[in-house]
C-alpha positions in Angstrom: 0.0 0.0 0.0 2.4 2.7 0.8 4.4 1.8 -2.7 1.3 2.4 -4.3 0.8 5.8 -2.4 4.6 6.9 -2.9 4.3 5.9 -6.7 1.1 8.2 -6.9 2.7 10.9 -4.8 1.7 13.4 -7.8 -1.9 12.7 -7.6 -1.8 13.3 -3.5 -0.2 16.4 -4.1 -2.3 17.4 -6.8 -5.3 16.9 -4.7 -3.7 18.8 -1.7 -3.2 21.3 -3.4 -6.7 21.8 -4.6 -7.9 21.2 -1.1 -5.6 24.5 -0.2 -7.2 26.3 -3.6 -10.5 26.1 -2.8 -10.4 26.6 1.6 -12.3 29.7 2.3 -13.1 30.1 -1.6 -15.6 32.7 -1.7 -15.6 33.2 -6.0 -14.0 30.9 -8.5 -12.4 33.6 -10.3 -9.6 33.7 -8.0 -8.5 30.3 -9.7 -7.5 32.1 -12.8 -4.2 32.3 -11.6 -3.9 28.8 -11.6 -5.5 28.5 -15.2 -3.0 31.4 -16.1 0.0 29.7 -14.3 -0.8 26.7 -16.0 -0.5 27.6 -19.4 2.8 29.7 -18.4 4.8 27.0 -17.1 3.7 24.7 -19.9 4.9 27.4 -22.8 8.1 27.7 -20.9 9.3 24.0 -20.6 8.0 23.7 -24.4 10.6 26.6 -24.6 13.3 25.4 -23.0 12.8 22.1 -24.7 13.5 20.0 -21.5 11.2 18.3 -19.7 12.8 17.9 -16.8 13.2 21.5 -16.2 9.1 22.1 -14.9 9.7 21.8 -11.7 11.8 24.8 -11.5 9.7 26.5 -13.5 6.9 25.4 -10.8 9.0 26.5 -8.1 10.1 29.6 -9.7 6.4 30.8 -10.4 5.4 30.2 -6.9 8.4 32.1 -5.6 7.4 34.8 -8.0 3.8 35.2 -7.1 4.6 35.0 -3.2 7.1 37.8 -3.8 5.2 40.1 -6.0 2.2 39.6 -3.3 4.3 40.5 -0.3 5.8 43.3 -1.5 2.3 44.7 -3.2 3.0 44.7 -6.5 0.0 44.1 -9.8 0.6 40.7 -10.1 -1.3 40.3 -13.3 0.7 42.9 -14.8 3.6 41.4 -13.9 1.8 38.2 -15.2 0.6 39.3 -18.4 4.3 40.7 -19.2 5.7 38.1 -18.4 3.7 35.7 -20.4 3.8 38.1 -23.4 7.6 37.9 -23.0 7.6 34.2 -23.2 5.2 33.6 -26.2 7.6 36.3 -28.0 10.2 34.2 -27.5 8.3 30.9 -28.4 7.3 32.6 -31.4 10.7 34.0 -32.9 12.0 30.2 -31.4 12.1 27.1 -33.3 9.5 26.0 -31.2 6.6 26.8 -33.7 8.1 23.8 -36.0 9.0 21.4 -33.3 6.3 18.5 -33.3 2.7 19.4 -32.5 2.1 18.7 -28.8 5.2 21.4 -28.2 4.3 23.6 -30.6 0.9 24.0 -29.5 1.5 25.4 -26.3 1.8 29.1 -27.7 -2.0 28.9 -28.8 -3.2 27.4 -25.6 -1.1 30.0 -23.6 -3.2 32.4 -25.7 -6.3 30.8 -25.3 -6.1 29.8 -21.6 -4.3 33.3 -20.5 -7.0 35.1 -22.0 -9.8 33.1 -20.7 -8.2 33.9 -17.4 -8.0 37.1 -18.1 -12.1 37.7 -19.2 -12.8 35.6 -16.0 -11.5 38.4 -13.5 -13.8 40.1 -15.3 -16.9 38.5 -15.4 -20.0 38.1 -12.8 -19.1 35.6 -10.3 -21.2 33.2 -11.8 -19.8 33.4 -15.1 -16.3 33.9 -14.4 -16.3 30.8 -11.8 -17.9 28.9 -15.0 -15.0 30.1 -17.5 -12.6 29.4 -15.1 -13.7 25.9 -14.4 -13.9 25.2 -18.3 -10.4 26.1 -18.8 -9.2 24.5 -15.4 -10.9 21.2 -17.2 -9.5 22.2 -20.4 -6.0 22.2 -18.8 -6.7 18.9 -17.5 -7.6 17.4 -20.4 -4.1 18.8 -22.0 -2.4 17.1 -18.9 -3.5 13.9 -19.8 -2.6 14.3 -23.4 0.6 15.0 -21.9 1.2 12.6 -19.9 -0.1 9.6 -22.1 2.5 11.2 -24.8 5.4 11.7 -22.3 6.5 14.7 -24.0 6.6 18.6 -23.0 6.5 18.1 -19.2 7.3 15.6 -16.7 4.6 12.6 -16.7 4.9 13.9 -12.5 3.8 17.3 -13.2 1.7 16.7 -16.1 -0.6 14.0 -13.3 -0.3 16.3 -10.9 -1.8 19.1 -13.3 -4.2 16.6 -14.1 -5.6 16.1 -11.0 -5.0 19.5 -9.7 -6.9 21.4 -12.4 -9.9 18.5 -13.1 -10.5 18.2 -9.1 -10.4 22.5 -8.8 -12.9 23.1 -11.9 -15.3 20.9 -10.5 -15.0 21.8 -7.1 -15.6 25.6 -7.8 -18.5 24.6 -9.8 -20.0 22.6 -7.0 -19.5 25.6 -4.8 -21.1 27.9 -6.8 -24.5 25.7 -5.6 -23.6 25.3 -2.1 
């Protein structure tokens, strides 16, 4: 049993963390960061072109949105830069002709950022419901992912996976409780 719980260590995370994400979650929208974050860290491994190298990214993004919260800074400025920076990149890269799974992360970091985006915007009701589509969106690019072994880690892509199916349909159950 605990073999089978250390080799499915991304799932228990994933669900932890979506525990965390939704405690005291008053309005769905707030999980457009994670929708947005997503997309972002996805883009950049396709970018770097090493799938190994997610977990920083992970770890980097995490430290980045901490800091720019403590010290009081726009954090979707800073997010919407720096995403802009990266799909310029992507874009004057070879990464638009490397093979399709790669390659497609510039559209879904366009698609998914700006769904974000029009979320924070939105009604409650509405914006919770766009943000829970592209959570489950996400999660169906995680599994596509992981069954191809390619972009990310298989670890991140499960814990994605879980993360962002589990989160979209918990903020729509909320939205009825």
């Amino acid at each position: 049993m605990l073999g089978f719980l250390a080799h499915r260590w991304p799932t228990l995370a994933g669900l932890a963390a979506m525990a965390l994400s939704v405690a005291d979650e008053q309005d769905g929208r707030g999980q457009a960061l994670i929708v947005f974050l997503a997309a972002l860290i996805y883009l950049g491994t396709a970018l770097v072109g090493r799938p190994g190298a997610v977990w920083i990214l992970f770890g980097a993004a995490v430290v980045g949105v901490t800091v720019v919260r403590v010290l009081g800074g726009e954090l979707w400025t800073m997010l919407v830069a720096g995403a802009v920076t990266v799909v310029v990149l992507a874009l004057v890269s070879d990464l638009p002709r490397r093979p399709r799974l790669a390659a497609v992360q510039i559209p879904l970091m366009l698609v998914l950022g700006a769904a974000a985006l029009v979320a924070l915007s939105l009604d409650p009701v509405l914006g919770t419901c766009l943000v829970a589509a592209a959570l489950i969106g996400h999660a169906v690019q995680d599994v596509i992912v992981w069954r191809a072994n390619q972009v990310v880690t298989r670890s991140l892509a499960e814990f994605c996976a879980v993360l962002d199916f589990t989160l979209g349909i918990a903020i729509i159950v909320l939205l009825f409780v």
